[in-house]
DRENDO-1510 file (C-alpha; in Angstrom, 1 decimal, always signed):
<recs>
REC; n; res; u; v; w
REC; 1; UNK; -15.9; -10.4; -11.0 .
REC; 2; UNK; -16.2; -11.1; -7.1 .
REC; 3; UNK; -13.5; -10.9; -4.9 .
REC; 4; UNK; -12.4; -14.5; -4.4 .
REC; 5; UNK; -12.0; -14.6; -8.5 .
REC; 6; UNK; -9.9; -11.1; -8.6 .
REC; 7; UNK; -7.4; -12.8; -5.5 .
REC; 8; UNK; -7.3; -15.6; -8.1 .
REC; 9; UNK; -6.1; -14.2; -10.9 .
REC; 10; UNK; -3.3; -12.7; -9.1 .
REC; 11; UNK; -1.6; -15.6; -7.4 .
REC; 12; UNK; +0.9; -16.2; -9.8 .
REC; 13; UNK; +2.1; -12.7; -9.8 .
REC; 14; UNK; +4.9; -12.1; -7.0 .
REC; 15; UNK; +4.3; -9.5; -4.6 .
REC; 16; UNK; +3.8; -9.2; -0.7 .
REC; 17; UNK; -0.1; -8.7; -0.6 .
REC; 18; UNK; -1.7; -11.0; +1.5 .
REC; 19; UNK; -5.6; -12.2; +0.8 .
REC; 20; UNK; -6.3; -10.3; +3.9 .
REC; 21; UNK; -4.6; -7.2; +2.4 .
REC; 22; UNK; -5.9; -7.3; -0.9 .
REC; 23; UNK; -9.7; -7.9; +0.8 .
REC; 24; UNK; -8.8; -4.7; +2.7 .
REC; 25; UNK; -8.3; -3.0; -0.7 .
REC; 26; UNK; -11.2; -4.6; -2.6 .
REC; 27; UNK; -13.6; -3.4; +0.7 .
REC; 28; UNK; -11.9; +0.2; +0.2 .
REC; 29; UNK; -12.6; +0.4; -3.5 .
REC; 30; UNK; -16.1; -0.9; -2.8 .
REC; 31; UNK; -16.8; +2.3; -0.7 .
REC; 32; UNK; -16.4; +4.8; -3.7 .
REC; 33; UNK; -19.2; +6.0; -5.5 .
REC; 34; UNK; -19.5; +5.6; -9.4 .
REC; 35; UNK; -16.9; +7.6; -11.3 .
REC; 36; UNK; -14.1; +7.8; -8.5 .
REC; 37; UNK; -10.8; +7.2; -8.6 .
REC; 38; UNK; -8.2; +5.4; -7.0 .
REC; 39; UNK; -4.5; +6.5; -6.8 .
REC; 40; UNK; -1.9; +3.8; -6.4 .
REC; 41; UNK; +1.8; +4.9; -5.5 .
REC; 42; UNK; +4.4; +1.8; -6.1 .
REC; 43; UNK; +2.7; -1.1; -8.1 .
REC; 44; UNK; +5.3; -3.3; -9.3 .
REC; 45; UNK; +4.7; -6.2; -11.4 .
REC; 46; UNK; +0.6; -5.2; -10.9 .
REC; 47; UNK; -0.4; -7.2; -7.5 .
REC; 48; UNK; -2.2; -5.0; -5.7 .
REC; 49; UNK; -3.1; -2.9; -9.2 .
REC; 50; UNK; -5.5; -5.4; -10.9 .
REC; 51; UNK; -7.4; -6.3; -7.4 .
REC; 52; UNK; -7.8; -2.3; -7.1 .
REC; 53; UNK; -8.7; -2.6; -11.5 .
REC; 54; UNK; -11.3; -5.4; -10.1 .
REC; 55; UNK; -12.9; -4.0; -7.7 .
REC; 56; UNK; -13.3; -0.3; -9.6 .
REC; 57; UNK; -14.6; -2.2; -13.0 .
REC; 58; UNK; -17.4; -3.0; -10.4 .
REC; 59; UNK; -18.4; -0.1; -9.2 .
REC; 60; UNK; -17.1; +2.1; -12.1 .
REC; 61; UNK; -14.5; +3.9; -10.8 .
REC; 62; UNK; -11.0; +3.8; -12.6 .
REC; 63; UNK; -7.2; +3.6; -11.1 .
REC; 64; UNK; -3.8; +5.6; -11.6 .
REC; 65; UNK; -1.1; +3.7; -10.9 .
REC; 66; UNK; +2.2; +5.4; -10.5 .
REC; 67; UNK; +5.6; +3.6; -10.4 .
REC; 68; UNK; +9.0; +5.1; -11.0 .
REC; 69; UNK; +9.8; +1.0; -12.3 .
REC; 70; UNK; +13.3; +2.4; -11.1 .
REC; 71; UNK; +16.6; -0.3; -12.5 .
REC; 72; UNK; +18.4; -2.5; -9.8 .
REC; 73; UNK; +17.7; -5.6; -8.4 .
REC; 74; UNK; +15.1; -5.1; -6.1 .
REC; 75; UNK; +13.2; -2.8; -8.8 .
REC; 76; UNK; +13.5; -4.4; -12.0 .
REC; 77; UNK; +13.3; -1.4; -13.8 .
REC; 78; UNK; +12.0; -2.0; -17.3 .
REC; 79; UNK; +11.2; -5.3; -17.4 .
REC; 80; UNK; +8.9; -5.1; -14.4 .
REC; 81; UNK; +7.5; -2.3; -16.6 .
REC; 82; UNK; +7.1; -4.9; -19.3 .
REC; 83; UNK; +5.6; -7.4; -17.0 .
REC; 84; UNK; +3.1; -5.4; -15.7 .
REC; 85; UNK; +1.7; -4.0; -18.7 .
REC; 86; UNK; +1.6; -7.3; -19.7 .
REC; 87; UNK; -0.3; -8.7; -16.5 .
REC; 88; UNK; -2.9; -5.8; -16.9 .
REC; 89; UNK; -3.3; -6.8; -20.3 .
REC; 90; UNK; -3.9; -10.1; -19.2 .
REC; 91; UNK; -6.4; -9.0; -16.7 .
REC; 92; UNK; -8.1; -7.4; -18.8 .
REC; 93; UNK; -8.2; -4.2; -17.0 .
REC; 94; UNK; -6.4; -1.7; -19.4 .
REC; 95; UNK; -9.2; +0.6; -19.9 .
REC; 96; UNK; -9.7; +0.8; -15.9 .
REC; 97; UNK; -5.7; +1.2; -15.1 .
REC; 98; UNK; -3.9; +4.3; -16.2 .
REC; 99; UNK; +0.0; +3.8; -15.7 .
REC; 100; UNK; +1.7; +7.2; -15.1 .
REC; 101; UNK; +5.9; +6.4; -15.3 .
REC; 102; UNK; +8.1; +8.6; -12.7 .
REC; 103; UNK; +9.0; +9.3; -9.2 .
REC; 104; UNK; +5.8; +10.1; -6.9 .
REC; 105; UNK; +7.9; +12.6; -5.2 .
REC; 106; UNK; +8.3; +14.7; -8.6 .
REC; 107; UNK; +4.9; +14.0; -9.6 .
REC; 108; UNK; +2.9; +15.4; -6.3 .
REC; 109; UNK; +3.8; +18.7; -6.5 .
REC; 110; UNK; +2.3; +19.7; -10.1 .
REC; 111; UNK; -0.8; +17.4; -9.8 .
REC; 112; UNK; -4.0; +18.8; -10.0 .
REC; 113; UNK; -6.7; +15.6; -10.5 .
REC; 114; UNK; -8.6; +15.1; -7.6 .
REC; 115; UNK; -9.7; +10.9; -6.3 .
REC; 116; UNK; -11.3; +9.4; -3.6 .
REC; 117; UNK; -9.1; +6.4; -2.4 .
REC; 118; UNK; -5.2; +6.9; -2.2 .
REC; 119; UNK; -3.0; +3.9; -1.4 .
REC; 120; UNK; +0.9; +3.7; -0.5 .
REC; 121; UNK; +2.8; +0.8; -1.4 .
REC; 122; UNK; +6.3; +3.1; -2.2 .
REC; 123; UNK; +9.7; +3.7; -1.0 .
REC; 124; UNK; +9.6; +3.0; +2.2 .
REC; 125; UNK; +12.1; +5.3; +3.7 .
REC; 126; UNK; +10.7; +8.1; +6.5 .
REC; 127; UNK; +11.3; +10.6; +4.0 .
REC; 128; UNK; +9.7; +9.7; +0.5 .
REC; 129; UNK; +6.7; +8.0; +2.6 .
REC; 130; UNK; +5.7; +11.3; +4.4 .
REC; 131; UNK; +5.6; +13.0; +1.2 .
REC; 132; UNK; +3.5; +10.9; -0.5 .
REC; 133; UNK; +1.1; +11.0; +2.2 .
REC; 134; UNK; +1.1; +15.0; +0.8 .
REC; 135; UNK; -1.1; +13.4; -1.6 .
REC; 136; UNK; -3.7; +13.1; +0.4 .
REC; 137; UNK; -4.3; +16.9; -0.1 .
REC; 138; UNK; -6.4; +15.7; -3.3 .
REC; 139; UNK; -8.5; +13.8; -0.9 .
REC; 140; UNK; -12.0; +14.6; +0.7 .
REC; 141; UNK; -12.9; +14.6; +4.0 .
REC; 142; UNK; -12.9; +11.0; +5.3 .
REC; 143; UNK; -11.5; +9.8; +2.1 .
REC; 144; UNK; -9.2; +6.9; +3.2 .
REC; 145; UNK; -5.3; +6.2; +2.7 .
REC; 146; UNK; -3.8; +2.8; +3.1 .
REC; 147; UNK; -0.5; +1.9; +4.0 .
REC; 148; UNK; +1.3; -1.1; +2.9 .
REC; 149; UNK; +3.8; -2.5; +5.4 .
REC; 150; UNK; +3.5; +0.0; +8.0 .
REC; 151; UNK; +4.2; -1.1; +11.3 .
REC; 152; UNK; +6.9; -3.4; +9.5 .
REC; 153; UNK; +8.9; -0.9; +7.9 .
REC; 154; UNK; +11.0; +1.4; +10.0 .
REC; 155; UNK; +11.1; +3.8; +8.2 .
REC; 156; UNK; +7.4; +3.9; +7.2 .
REC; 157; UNK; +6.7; +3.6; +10.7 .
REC; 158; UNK; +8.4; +6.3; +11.9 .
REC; 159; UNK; +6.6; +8.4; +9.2 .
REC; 160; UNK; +3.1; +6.8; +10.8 .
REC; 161; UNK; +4.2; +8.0; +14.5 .
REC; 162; UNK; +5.4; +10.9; +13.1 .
REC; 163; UNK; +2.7; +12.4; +10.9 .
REC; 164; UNK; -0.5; +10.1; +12.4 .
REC; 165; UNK; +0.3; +9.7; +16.4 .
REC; 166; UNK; +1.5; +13.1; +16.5 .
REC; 167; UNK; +0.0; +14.6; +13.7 .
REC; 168; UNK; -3.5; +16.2; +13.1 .
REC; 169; UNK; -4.8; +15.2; +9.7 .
REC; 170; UNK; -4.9; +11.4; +10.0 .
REC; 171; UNK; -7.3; +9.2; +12.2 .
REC; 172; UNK; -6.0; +5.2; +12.0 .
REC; 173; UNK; -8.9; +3.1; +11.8 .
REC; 174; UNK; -7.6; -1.1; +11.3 .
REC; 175; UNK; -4.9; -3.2; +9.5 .
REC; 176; UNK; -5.0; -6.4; +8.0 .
REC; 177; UNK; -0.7; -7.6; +9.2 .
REC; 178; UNK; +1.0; -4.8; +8.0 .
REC; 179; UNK; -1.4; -3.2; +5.4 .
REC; 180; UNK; -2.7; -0.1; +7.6 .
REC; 181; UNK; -5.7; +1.9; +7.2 .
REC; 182; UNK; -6.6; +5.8; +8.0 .
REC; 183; UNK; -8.7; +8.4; +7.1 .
REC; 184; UNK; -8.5; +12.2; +6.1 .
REC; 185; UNK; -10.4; +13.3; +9.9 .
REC; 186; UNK; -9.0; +14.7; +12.7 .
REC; 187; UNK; -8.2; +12.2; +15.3 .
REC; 188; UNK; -8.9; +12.2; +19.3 .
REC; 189; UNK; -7.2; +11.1; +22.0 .
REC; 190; UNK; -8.7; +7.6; +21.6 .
REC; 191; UNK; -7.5; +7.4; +17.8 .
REC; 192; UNK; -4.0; +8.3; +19.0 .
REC; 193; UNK; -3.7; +5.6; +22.0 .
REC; 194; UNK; -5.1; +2.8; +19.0 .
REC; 195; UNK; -1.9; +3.6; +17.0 .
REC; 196; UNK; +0.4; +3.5; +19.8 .
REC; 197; UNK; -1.3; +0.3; +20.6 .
REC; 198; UNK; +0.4; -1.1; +17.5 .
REC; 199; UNK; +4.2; -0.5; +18.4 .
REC; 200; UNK; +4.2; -4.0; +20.1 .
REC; 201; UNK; +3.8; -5.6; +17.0 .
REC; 202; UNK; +6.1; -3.4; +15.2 .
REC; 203; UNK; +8.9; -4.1; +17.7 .
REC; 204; UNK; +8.9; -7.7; +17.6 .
REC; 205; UNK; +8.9; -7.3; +13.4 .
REC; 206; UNK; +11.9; -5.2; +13.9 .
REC; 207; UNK; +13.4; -7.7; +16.1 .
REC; 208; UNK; +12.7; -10.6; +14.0 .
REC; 209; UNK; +14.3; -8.3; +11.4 .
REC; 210; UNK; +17.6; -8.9; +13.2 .
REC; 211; UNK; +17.5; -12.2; +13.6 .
REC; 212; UNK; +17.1; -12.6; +9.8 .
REC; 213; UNK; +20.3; -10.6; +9.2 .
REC; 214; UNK; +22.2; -12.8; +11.9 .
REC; 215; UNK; +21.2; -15.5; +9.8 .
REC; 216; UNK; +19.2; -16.7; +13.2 .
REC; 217; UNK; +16.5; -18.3; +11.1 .
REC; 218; UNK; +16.2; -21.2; +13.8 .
REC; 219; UNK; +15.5; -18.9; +16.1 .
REC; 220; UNK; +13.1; -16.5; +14.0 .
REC; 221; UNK; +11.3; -20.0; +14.1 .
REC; 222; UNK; +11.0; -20.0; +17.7 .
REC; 223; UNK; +9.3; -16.9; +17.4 .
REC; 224; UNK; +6.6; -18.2; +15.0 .
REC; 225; UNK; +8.2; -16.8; +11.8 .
REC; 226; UNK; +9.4; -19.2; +9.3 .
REC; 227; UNK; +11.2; -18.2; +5.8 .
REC; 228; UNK; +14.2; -16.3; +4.9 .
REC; 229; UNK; +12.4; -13.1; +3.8 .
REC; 230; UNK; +11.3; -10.3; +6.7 .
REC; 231; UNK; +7.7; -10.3; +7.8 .
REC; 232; UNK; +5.4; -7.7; +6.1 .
</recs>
């Protein structure tokens, strides 16, 4: 399985991953050494899951994906459970994806399994996403943590600036749109000025955001964005 057939088998799946996006993740994955293991927080109807099962059946390492699957609209609850069982099955990936059921916020603090690539595709309010960068605790030294639609999402942003701009743990290294990539290593003043160097982009997301609500969508067009649904 190469890349270009593991972005295949996932088109008719819905989800926001881009083929940029899910190449960022397939690259990650391709990084770990034999026997690692990912951790994927919010996975949905599987998306971003079975490129991540992929790209570990090729260099042996295995995946935990953890979703709450909470009911509501925008969720699904069980029956996005059902379909994504379903679509790993299909994959054929279900002895390289472990599903663990429940919130990542009451599932960090009694963990104990170390891994070696941790990737955030959860709630995205400021609160829920700075704790589940907490998981990154489990990570080594220069292990890497990506981001999905940071620099999109407020509140995710605000997290980012928060814990990355200002922080001390977190060095930003590249993004594919809003799919964001950092590393467990201190960062410099260099690392901090390429993260504020992204806030353009996040301000006209935000305000492209607004239009959408106003129902401006001619003028979201003017703008170069086209479709009812916000840019990720």
């Amino acid at each position: 399985m190469d890349f270009d057939h593991a972005w295949a088998s996932v088109a008719e799946i819905p989800g926001w991953l881009t083929e940029g996006q899910a190449r960022m993740l397939w690259d990650a994955v391709q990084r770990l050494p034999a026997g690692a293991t990912v951790v994927e927080i919010g996975s949905h109807q599987g998306r971003s899951t079975i490129v991540l099962g992929h790209a570990a059946r090729t260099v042996g390492a295995t995946v935990v994906a953890i979703d709450a699957f909470v009911d509501g609209r925008l969720f699904g609850g069980a029956s996005t459970r059902d379909l994504f069982e379903a679509n790993i099955a299909a994959a054929g990936l279900e002895d390289v994806v472990e599903l663990v059921v429940g919130y990542s916020t009451r599932l960090r603090p009694h963990w104990t399994r170390p891994f070696e690539l941790l990737y955030v595709d959860g709630k995205h309010d400021y609160w829920t996403y700075v704790d589940d960068l907490r998981w990154s605790t489990h990570l080594p030294e220069g292990g890497e943590i990506l981001v999905h639609d940071c620099f999109s999402s407020i509140g995710v942003t605000a997290g980012t600036l928060d814990k990355v701009l200002l922080g001390s743990r977190y060095r930003y290294l590249d993004r594919s749109r809003s799919l964001a990539r950092f590393t467990v290593r201190r960062p410099d003043l260099t690392d901090r000025l390429r993260v504020a160097a992204q806030l353009p982009w996040f301000v006209g997301n935000v305000f492209l955001k607004v239009l959408l609500r106003l129902r401006l969508r001619t003028v979201a067009g003017w703008f170069g964005h086209h479709g009812p649904y916000d840019p990720f």
